[in-house]
Structure formats: structure tokens, C-alpha cells
C-alpha positions as a printed Julia matrix, in Angstrom:
642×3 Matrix{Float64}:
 -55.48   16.34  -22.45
 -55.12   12.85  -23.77
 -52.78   11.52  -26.39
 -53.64    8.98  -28.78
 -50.59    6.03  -29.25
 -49.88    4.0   -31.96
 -49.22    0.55  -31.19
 -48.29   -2.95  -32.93
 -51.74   -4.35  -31.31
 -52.49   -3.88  -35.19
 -51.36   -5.7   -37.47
 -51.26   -6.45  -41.18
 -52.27   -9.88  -40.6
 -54.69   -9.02  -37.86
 -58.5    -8.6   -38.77
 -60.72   -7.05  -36.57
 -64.41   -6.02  -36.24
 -65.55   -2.35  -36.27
 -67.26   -3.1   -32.97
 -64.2    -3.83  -31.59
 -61.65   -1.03  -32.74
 -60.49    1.0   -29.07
 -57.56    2.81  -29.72
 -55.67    3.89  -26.89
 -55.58    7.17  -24.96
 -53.29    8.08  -22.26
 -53.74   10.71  -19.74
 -52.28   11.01  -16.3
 -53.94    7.7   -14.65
 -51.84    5.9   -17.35
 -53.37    3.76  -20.64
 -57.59    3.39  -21.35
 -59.45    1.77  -24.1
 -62.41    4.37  -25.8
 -65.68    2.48  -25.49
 -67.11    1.35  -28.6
 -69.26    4.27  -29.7
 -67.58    3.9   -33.34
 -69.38    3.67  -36.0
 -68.54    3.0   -39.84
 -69.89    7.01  -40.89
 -67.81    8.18  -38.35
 -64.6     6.02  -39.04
 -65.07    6.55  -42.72
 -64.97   10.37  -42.2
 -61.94   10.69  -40.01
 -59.86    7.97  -42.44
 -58.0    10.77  -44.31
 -56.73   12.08  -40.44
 -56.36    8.5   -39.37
 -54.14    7.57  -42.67
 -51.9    10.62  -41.71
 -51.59    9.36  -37.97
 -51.29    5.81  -38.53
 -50.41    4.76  -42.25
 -52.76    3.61  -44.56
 -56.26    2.14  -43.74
 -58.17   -0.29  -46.1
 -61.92   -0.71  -45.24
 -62.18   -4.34  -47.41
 -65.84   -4.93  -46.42
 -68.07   -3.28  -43.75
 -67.85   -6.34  -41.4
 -63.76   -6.67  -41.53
 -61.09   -4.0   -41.75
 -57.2    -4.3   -42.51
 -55.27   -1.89  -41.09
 -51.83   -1.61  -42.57
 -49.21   -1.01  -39.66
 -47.3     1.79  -39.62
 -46.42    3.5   -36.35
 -43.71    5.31  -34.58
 -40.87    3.4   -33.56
 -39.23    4.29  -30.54
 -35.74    2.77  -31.56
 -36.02    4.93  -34.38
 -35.98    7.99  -32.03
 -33.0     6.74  -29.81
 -30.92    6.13  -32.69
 -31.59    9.42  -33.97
 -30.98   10.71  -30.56
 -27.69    8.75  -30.17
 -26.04   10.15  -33.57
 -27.05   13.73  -32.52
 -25.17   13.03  -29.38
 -22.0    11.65  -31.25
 -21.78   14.26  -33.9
 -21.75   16.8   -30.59
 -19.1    14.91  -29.33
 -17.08   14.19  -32.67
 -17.33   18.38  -33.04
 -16.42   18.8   -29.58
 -13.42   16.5   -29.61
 -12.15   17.84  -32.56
 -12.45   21.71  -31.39
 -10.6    20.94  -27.78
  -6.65   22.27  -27.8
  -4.27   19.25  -28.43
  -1.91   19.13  -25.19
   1.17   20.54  -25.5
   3.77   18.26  -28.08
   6.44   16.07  -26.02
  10.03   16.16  -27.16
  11.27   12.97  -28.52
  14.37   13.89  -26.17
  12.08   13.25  -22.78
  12.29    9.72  -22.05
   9.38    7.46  -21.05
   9.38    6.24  -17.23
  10.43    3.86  -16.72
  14.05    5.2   -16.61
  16.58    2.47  -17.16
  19.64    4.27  -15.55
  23.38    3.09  -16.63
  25.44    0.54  -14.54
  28.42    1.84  -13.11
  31.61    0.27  -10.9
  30.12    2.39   -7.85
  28.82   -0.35   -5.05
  27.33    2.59   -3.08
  25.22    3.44   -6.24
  21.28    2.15   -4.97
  20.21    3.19   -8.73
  18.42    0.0   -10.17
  18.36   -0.81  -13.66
  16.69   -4.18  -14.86
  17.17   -6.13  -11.69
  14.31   -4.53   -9.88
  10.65   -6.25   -9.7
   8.28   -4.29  -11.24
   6.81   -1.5    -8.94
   9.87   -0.65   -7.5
  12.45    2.52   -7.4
  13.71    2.3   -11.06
  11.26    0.25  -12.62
   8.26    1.92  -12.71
   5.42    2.3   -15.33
   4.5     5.98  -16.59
   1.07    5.02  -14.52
   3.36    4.15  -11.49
   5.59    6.83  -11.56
   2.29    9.55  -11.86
   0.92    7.26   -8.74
   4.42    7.69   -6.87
   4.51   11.67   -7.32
   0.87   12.42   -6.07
   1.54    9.94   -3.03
   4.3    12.26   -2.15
   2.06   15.38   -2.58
  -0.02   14.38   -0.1
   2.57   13.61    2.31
   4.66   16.46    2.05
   1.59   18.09    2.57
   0.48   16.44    5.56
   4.78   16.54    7.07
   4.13   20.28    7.05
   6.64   20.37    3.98
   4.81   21.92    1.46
   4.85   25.18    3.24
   7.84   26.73    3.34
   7.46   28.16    6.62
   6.91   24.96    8.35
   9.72   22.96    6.63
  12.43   25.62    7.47
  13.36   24.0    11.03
  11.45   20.9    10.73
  14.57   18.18   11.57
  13.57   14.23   11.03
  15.72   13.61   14.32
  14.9    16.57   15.93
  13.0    17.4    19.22
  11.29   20.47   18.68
   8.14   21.52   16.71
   8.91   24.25   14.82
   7.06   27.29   14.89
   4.59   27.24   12.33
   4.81   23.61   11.58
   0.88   22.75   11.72
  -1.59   23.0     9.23
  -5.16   24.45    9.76
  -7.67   21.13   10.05
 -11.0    20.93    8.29
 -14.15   20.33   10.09
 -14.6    17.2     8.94
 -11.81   15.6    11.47
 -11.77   18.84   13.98
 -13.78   18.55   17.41
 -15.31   21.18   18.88
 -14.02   24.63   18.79
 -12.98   24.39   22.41
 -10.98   21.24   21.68
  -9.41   22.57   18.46
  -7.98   25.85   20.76
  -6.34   23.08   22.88
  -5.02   21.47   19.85
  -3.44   23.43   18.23
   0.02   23.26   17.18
  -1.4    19.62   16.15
  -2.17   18.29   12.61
  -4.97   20.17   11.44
  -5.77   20.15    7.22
  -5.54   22.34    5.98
  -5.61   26.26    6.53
  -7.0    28.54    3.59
  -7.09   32.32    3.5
 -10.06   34.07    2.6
 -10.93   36.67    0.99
 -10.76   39.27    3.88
  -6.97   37.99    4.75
  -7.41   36.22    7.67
  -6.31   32.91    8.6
  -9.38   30.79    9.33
 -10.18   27.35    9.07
 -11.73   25.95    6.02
 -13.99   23.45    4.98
 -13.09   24.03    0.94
  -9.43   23.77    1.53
  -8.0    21.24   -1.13
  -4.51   19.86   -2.2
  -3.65   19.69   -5.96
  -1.98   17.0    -7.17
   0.09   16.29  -10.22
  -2.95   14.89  -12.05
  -4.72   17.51  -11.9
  -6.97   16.65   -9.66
  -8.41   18.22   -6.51
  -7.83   16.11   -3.2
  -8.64   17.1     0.05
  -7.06   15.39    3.02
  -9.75   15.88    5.17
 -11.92   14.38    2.91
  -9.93   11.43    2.7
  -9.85   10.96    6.69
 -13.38   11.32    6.27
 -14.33    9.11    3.43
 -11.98    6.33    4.04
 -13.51    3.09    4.71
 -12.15    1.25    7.71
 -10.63   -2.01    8.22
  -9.97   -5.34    9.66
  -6.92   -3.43   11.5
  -8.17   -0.31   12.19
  -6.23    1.7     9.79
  -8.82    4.96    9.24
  -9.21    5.31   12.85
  -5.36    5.28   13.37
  -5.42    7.53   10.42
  -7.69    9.87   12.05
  -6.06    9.79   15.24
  -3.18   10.78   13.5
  -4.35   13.66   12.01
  -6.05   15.2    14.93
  -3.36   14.33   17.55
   0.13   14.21   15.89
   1.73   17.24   15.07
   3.52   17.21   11.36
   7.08   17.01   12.52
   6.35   14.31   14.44
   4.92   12.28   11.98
   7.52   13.44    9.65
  10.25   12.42   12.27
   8.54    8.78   12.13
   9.01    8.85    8.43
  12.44    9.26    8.1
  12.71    7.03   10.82
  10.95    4.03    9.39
  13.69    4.92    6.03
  16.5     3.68    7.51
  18.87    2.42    5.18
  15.97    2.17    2.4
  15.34    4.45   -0.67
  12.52    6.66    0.37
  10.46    5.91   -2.59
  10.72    2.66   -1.77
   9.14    2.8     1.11
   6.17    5.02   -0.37
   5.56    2.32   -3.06
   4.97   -0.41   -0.46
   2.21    1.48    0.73
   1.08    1.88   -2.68
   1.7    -1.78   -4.2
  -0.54   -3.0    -0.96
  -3.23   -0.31   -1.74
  -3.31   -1.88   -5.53
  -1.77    1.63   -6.39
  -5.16    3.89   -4.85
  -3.44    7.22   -3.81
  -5.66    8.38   -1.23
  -5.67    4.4     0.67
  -2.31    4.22    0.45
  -1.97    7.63    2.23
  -4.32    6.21    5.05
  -2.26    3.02    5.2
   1.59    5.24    5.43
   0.3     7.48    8.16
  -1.58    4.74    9.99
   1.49    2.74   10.13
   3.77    6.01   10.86
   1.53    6.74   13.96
   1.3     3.26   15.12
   5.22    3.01   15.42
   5.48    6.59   16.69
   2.97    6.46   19.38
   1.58    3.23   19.99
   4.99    0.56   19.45
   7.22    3.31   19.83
   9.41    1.07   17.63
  12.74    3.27   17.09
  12.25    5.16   20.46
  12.23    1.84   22.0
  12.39   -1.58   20.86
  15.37   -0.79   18.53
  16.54    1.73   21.05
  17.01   -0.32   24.0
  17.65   -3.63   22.33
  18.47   -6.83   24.03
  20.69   -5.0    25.94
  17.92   -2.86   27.81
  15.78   -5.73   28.28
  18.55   -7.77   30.15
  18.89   -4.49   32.32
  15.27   -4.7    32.86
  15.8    -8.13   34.67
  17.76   -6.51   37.95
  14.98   -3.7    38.75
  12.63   -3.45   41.32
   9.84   -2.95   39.98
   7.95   -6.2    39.1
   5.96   -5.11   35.52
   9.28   -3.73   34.14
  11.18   -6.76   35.54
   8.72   -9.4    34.18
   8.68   -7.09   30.94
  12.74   -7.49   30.29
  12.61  -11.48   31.8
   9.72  -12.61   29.35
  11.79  -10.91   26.31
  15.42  -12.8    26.88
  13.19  -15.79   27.54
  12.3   -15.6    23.8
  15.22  -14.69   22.65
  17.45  -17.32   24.57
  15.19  -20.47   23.5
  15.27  -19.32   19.67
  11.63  -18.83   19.84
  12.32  -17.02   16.61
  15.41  -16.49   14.6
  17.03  -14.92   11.41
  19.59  -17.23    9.56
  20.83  -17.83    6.08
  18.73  -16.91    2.38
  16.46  -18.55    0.19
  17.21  -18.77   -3.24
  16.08  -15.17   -4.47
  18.26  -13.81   -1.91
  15.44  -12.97    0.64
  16.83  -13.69    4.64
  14.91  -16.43    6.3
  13.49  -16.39   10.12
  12.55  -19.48   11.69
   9.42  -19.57   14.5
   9.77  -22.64   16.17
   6.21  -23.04   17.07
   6.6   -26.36   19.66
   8.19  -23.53   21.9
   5.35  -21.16   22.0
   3.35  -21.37   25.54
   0.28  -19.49   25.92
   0.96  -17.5    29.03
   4.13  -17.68   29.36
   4.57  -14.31   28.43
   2.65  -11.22   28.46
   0.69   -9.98   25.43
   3.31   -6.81   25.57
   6.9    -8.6    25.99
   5.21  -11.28   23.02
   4.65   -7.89   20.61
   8.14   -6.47   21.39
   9.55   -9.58   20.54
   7.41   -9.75   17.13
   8.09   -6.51   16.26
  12.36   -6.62   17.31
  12.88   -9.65   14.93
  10.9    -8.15   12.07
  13.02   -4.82   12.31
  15.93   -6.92   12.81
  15.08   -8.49    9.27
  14.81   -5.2     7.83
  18.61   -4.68    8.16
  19.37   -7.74    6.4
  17.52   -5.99    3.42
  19.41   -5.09    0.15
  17.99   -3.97   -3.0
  17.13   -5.72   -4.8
  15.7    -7.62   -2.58
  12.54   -6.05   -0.26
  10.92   -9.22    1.33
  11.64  -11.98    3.83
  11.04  -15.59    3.81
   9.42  -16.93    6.86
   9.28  -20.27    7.74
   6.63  -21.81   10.45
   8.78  -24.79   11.69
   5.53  -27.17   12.66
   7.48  -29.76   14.28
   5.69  -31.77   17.63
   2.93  -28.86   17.33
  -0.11  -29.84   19.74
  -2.78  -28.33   20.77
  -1.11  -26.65   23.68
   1.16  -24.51   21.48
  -1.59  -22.74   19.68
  -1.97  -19.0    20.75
  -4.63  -16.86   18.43
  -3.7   -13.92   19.94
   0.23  -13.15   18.39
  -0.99  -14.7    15.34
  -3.39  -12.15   15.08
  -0.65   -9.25   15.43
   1.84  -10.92   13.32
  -1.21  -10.43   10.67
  -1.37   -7.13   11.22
   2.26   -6.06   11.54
   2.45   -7.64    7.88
  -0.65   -6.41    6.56
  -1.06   -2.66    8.12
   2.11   -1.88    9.42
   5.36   -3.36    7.43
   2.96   -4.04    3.98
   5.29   -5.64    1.4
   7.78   -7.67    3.45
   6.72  -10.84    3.35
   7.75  -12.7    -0.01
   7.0   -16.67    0.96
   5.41  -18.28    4.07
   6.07  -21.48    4.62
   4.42  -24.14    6.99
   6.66  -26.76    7.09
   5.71  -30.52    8.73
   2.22  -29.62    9.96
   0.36  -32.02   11.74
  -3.2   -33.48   10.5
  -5.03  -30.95   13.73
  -3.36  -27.97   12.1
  -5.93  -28.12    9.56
  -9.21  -26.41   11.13
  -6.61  -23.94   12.75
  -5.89  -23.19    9.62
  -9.38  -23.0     7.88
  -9.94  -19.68   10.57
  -6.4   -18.02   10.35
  -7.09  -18.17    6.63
 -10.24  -16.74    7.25
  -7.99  -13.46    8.5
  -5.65  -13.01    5.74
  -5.87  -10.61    2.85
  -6.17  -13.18   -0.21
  -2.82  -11.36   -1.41
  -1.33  -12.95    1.98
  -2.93  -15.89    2.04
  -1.31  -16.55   -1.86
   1.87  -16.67   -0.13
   1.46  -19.22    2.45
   2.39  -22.6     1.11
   2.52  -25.95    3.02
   6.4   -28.31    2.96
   6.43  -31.62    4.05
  10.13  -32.78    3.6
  13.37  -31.71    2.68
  12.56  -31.9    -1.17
  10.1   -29.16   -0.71
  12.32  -27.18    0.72
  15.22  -27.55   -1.21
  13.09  -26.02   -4.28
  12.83  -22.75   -2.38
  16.26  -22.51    0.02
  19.45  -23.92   -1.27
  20.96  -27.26    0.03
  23.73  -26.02    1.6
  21.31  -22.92    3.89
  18.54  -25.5     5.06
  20.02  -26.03    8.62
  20.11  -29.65   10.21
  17.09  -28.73   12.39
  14.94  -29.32    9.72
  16.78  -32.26    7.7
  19.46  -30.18    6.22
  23.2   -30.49    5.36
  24.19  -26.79    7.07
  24.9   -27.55   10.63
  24.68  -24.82   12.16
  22.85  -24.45   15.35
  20.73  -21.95   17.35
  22.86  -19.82   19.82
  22.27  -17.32   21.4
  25.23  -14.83   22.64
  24.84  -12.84   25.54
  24.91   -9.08   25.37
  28.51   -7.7    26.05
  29.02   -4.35   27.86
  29.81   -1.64   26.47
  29.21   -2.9    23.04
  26.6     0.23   22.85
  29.05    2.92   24.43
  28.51    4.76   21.14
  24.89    5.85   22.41
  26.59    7.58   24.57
  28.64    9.93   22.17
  25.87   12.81   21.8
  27.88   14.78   19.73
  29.17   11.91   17.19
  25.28   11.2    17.16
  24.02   15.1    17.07
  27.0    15.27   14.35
  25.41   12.48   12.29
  21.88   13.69   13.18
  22.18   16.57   11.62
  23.91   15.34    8.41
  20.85   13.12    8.15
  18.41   16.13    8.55
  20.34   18.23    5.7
  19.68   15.37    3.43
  16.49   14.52    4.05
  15.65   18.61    3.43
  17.48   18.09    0.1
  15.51   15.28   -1.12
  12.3    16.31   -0.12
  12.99   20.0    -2.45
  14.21   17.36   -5.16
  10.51   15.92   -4.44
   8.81   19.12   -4.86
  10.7    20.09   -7.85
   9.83   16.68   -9.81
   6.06   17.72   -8.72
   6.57   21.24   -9.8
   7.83   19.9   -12.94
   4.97   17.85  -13.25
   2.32   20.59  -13.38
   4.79   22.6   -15.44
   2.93   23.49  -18.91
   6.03   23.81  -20.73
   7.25   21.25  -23.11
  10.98   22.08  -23.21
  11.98   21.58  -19.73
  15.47   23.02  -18.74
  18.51   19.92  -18.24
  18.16   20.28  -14.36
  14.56   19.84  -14.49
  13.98   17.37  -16.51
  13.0    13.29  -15.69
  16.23   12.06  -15.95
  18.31   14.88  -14.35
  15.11   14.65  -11.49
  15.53   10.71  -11.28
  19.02   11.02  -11.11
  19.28   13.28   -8.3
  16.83   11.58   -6.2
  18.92    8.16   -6.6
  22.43   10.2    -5.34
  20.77   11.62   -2.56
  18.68    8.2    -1.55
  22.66    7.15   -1.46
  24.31    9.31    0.63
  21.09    8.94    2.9
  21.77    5.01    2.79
  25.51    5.94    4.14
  24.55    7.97    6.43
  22.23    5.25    8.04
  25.12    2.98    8.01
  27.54    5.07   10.25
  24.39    6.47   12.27
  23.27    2.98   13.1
  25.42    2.3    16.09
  24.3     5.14   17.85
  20.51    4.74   17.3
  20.25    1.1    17.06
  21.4    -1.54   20.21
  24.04   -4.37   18.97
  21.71   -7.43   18.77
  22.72  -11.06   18.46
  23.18  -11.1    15.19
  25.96   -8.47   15.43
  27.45  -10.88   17.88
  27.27  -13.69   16.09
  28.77  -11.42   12.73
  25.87  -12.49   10.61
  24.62   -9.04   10.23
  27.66   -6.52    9.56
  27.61   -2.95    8.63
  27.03   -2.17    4.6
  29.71    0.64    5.35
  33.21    0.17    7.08
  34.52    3.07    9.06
  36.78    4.06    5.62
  33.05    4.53    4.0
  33.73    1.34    1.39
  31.08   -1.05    1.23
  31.31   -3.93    3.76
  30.25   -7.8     3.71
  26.57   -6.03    4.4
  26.66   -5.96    0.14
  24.14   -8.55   -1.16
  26.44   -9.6    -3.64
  29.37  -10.19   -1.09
  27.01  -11.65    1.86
  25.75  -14.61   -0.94
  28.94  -15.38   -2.05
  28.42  -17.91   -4.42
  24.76  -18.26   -4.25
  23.03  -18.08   -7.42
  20.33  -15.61   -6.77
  17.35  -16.03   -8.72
  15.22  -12.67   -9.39
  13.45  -13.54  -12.76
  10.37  -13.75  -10.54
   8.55  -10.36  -10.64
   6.65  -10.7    -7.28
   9.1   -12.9    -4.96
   7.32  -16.02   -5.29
   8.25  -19.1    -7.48
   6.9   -19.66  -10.93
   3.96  -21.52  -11.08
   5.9   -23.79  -13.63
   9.29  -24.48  -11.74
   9.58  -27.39   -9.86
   9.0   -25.39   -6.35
   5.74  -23.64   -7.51
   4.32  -27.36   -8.36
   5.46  -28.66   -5.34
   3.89  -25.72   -3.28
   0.41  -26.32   -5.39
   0.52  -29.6    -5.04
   0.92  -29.2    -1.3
  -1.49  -26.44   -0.82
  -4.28  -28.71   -3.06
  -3.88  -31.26   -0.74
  -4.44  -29.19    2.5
  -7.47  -27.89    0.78
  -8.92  -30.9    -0.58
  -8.52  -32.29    3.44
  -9.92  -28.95    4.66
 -13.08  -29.05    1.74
């Protein structure tokens, strides 16, 4: 069967000769002319059926022909098509139920929650950056409460059953903890008998009652939407630091009390959302990445660092024991760490003019070998902890400052660089606020053209290059810069040997079980706050009850983020060796024994330090004097580098 096609090969100002008229046919080899067997009888004949096909055709003479155009158009039909389309949609749209009607009397997030005289109260009104506890977009806050869906999931919370004796500090698993895992991260069948008890997402009951793995089994979240973990651990795109194999790892080989144990670990003295929204700020607020990022980093301190069953555990104090034992790896372990620590390799003192605390790496004292690859990572990861307690909301990050001076050659080490990149970019995302590389030499620069070749570009914003004490007087007050680097403070690195018995209270079990506990009865609290602000969520009413609704919720999640931020503060001795900065009284408890707040309140610590926080993401304004200096700094390097 062939078609014949209209086309705009005629024309009204085209003439052409009867001998030469082939209209088109198309079959299923595609387009072919019909040889010229017209003739004028024939033409003349079929003109009425050739009028109604192709307009009007005027036979002028019998040697020439004009053939008015008329023919199909094809954006004729899409148009047509298109309006059909809309009007099915404009009917469609207009027949679908309106969602429910939202009382005027439910407030938008974010919340802006009252001052008060309380200095315990962490609630934070107008003072926070944007993305943080309090100050949070509606978008944010939706972000915030399916992040916690999927954890609570994967802590073995959102079952009832496992969450009964599930205890953040506690040593057993509880029965009943683990969750059934998917085929797409299981092993063999053999090798999933011998696991279990570990991680496993998730477990689904069919139809005939039994409890059998699934490869269907989903999570809802507060969207709406359907989200299977598994799915995630198998769709997640790896990289430059490994995070979806840790992630993986995680979830076939780490039970969910353990990783939940980790969690409330890593809280400390922080607000728990606070911690979550690190992990999503870094993850440019993608749920399911920021999962893979939280548990990556949770594993990686649990089972790889051990960083609070360890390094914060044993301290300073535990290394310098580690000096008088016999055996030579633990000994060399414990003398390479107070080697660091004595010279100053690294140090916390003072705070830069938005309040953030400042460590110092004194690069000319880095020697490659010197220390092992182990004691060098211990020591990385004890000073960035250490930073962590000088933390106070509002203030999240810390200002680190690469002290350049009499840098060769022979001080350059690739390999801690390369874990300091990926404690700050995998493992502790959201702490850094400024870098700065102060008084580097001209051969710094192709060092510098491949370690910026490593960053994230978010990272690499940060870094900014000081020549003088000008530069850094836009960034760290006059009186902090130390006389090290051309200041006015003159203070001096120290370092204070550990005394005994300043850690007797790891010794009190039952002070610490006692404490322990209290900890573990709040933590349960605010994770059932949790699940009712995600119950409330995918609640279809629209006249939620006082208890339940966004404020009430809010509010009750900021009391109990309080009394967990006391109960770090008297907890701390016992879980956390003295360090030199508890020596040396720079870092003191937020809490005093009476439970008032302490000289560890920001406001008290800076004194008289005007603290600048009109900057939403840490860093100067591109206008104020210390943003042009850093750009015009930074457009140097680069114009030397190009």
C-alpha cells in the first residue's frame, strides 16, 4: 500500500512541465518518484480528485501548469494535538481533591522560638546561619524529617521491638534489634545465616505470615514517597573517599545498636539535628546521599578510628602510658603521639572574629617519617575532636590556619594531607569555616595546583592565602593573633604534662553507669519525639491536637536536645581523658558541678569580643575588607599558578 504526500516541492510561483510532474509515494523502503507515464487526458480526468487532495489546480496552457499550494501542515496537527493535551490536563487539574485547608494557627517553619533568661536553653532564634536547628526553610525542615526516617529505620528504632532495650552506651544487642536485609546488599544464603543478628534491610511479611526476606521491602517517608534502603546501598554512586563502600560495609556488617551507639556518640554535647543537617548541608540537602554520608562516617569512627572507644578514651594520658611497655609497635605508637603533641605540631588557641576556635599546624615541624601513618591519624583525628568541644551554638565550624613559615621541600608529606581531606570532607562534613595558608613560599605553588586538584570546590572556596599581619587581622582580632605569627597576644606554645589521677573518674563505674543510663533515657525520649513529628507529618488531619503540633513538636525536641547537652557535660569526665587544654584551663566544662553554666558559655569564653555572625555561611563577605584581601590574595596565587 502506498500513500501519496503532499509537499511544498510545489509552489505557487513554481511552473513546471507535464512531463515532469512525479508526485511522491511512500511505502516501506521510504520516498519514490512515479515515472512519467502522465499524460494531459489522464491528469485532466483525475483534477476534480486531485483538487480535493491538494487544493486547487489551474491547467493555464497545455505546456505549463500552476499548481496552487495547499497541503497538510504538520504544525497544524501538533498544535491541535498540544491543546487536546492541555484541555485534558486543565479538566484533570481542576477535578483532583484540593489538599486538606491549613489553619492560619499552624505556623510556617521556620519557627522563630522566644528568647528567654535560661543560658542552658540551646533553642536558636535569629542568630543561627541558615540550615541550622531553628532556622530552617519549610523545604529544610521536610529534608530534616525524612533524613531521620531513614535512620531510625536503619538504628533498629522504628520497630518497637528492637528499640525497647536498645541503650546508646550500652553493650548488648538486644534481642530483636536487626532488620531483615534485601538481596541487593545480602551475600549468599550461607553467609546471611552467619550474619544474622547484623544489619539486614529490611524484613517484610508476606502474605502466608512468615518472616522472610524481601526484595520489595520499602520505607515511607514523610513525603510520601517510597524509599528503599537497600536500594540506596545499591544505587549510590561512590566516591573519592569511599563513602558507598563504607556504607555498604555498614549495612551488611554492623548490627543497628551498634551503629546507633556510634550516633549518639558522635552527639556529644551537640543538638542531634544538628548533627543530621551537616550531613545534609554537605549532600546539597539529597536525602538518600546524605544517609550514605552519616552512616559511612558512623562506621568509620565505630570500627575503623574507633574514635570514642579510643582516641578520646585513652587520651594523652594513655599514650604517655604507652611509652613504658614492652612491646615495641605499642611503644613506638604512644612515643610518636607525645612527640606531636609536645613540639605543638598542631594546636587549638584563641577565636577568630565570628567566634569560631582557631588550630594552628605548624607545617616547618612536619617530617615525613618521623612518625607512623597510624600515630600521624590519631593525632589528626584527637585535635579535631578536641575542637569539637570548644563548639557552641551558634557557632559549628573551626578556623584553621596552615602556619607556612621556613616550609621546604622536606616538610611536604601527601599522605596526612590526604586524610585531613577526608576527615573534613567524609567524616566531620561541615566543620571547617576558613582555611588559611598563611606566609607560603613561591614552591608551595605546584603543591598546591594538585592538593587543589583533591578538594570538593565547596572546600577549596574556603582556603584563602595571608601574607602579613594585615591579612590576618581582617579575619582574627588584634589582640588573639599570637606573637608567633606577628601578633600583639604573647602567648606561647606549652605543653603541660599529663597529671595522675586527673582521670580517676573513669574509674567510678557506677557514677558513669549512673550517667550512662540517664543519657540512654533521653536519647529514647527524643527519638519517640522524632517519630511523633514524622507521625504528625503523614497525619491527614488539619487540626492537629496542642501536643502534636509544630511548635509544641519543635519545642520539645529543643528541651530534650538540652538536658542531653547537660548530661554530656557531667558525663564528659568519665568518657573523655583530661587533655592539655584542660590543663592549661582553656577548655572548661559548659556545666559546673551545681549544674549552672560555666566559662564553657560562648558568650562568657569571648568576653568582650565582638562576634560577628551576619555572615550566613562562616566566611567573610565578599565586600568587607577581609573578603577583598582574601580575593586579592587567592587571584594572585592563581594568576602565578595559570
Amino acid at each position: 500500500m502506498s500513500l501519496r504526500i503532499p509537499s511544498r516541492i510545489i509552489t505557487n510561483s513554481t511552473y513546471f512541465s507535464a512531463a515532469t510532474v512525479q508526485p511522491l509515494k511512500y511505502s516501506a523502503f521510504g520516498f519514490r518518484r512515479v515515472p512519467p507515464k502522465i499524460r494531459w487526458k489522464s491528469f485532466h480526468a483525475n483534477k476534480s480528485r486531485l483538487s480535493k487532495s491538494f487544493g486547487d489546480v489551474e491547467l493555464p496552457s497545455r505546456q505549463r501548469i500552476h499548481i496552487q499550494q495547499a497541503h497538510i501542515s504538520w504544525t497544524t496537527i501538533a498544535v491541535v494535538s498540544i491543546a487536546i493535551g492541555a484541555s485534558i490536563a486543565f479538566t484533570a487539574e481542576i477535578l483532583r481533591p484540593s489538599p486538606p485547608h491549613q489553619s492560619d494557627d499552624t505556623p510556617h517553619i521556620p519557627i522563630q522560638l522566644i528568647d528567654n533568661d535560661d543560658p542552658n536553653d540551646i533553642r536558636m532564634a535569629n542568630t543561627m546561619p541558615p540550615g541550622r536547628p531553628g532556622n530552617l526553610t519549610l523545604e529544610q525542615e521536610i529534608k530534616l524529617r525524612e533524613l531521620w526516617a531513614l535512620a531510625l529505620r536503619v538504628f533498629g528504632v522504628s520497630d518497637p521491638e528492637s528499640s525497647a532495650a536498645t541503650t546508646p552506651n550500652g553493650k548488648t544487642t538486644p534481642p530483636g534489634s536487626t532488620l531483615s536485609r534485601s538481596s541487593t546488599v545480602q551475600g549468599n544464603s550461607e553467609s546471611s545465616r552467619r550474619k544474622k543478628g547484623r544489619l539486614s534491610l529490611f524484613r517484610k511479611k508476606h502474605k502466608d505470615g512468615d518472616n522472610t526476606e524481601s526484595e520489595t521491602s520499602t520505607l515511607s517517608t514523610p513525603s510520601g514517597s517510597s524509599t528503599s534502603v537497600s536500594d540506596i546501598a545499591a544505587n549510590v554512586k561512590e566516591d573519592n573517599h569511599g563513602t558507598a563502600k563504607n556504607f555498604r560495609a555498614a549495612i551488611q556488617n554492623t548490627t543497628p545498636s551498634e551503629l546507633r551507639n556510634a550516633f549518639w556518640s558522635m552527639v556529644k554535647h551537640d543538638h542531634p539535628d544538628a548533627l543530621l543537617l551537616r550531613f545534609l548541608r554537605a549532600r546539597k540537602w539529597d536525602v538518600n546521599a546524605a544517609l550514605v554520608m552519616a552512616i559511612s562516617a558512623l562506621h568509620w569512627r565505630a570500627t575503623d578510628s574507633h574514635v570514642d572507644s579510643d582516641v578520646i578514651l585513652r587520651g594523652e594520658e594513655g599514650m604517655l602510658n604507652l611509652t613504658g611497655t614492652s612491646d615495641a609497635v605499642q611503644r613506638k605508637e604512644g612515643e610518636d603521639f607525645m612527640q606531636q603533641v609536645r613540639m605543638g605540631k598542631s594546636f587549638l588557641h584563641g577565636f577568630d572574629k565570628e567566634g569560631r576556635p582557631i588550630c594552628y599546624v605548624r607545617v616547618r615541624l612536619h617530617k615525613p617519617g618521623e612518625q607512623s601513618e597510624a600515630s600521624l591519624e590519631r593525632f589528626t583525628v584527637f585535635t579535631i575532636e578536641t575542637a569539637r568541644m570548644f563548639l557552641r551554638p551558634p557557632v559549628d565550624t573551626a578556623t584553621v590556619i596552615f602556619d607556612m613559615t621556613d616550609f621546604g621541600m622536606a616538610n611536604m608529606d601527601y599522605t596526612p594531607v590526604k586524610f585531613m581531606i577526608k576527615c573534613f570532607e567524609a567524616n566531620y562534613p561541615e566543620s571547617l569555616g576558613t582555611v588559611l595558608v598563611h606566609k607560603a613560599p613561591w614552591i608551595f605553588q605546584g603543591i598546591w595546583r594538585v592538593i587543589k586538584g583533591w578538594l570538593d570546590p565547596v572546600v577549596a572556596a574556603k582556603v584563602h592565602f595571608t601574607n602579613n599581619l594585615s591579612d590576618l587581622e581582617d579575619l582574627i582580632p588584634q589582640g588573639e593573633i599570637i606573637k608567633e605569627l606577628g601578633g600583639t597576644n604573647p602567648w606561647s606554645y606549652k605543653y603541660p604534662e599529663p597529671v595522675p589521677g586527673e582521670n580517676a573518674p573513669m574509674k567510678d563505674t557506677l557514677s558513669k553507669q549512673r550517667l550512662e543510663g540517664e543519657r540512654a533515657d533521653l536519647s529514647r525520649k527524643y527519638e519517640s519525639v522524632i517519630l511523633d513529628w514524622i507521625a504528625t507529618a503523614d497525619a491527614t488531619t488539619s487540626a492537629p491536637s496542642s501536643s502534636s503540633s509544630p511548635v509544641a513538636i519543635h519545642s520539645k525536641r529543643d528541651e530534650v536536645a538540652a538536658e542531653l547537652r547537660k548530661n554530656y557535660w557531667k558525663l564528659d569526665p568519665f568518657v573523655r581523658a583530661r587533655s592539655l587544654y584542660d590543663r592549661n584551663g582553656e577548655l572548661k566544662p559548659e556545666l559546673t558541678g551545681d549544674g549552672q553554666v560555666g566559662d564553657g558559655d560562648l558568650s562568657k569564653r569571648l568576653g568582650g569580643l565582638s562576634v560577628n555572625r551576619g555572615e550566613a555561611d562562616g566566611r567573610p563577605s565578599i565586600d568587607s575588607d577581609a573578603g577583598q584581601s582574601f580575593v586579592t590574595a587567592k587571584d594572585r596565587w592563581e594568576d602565578d599558578l595559570d
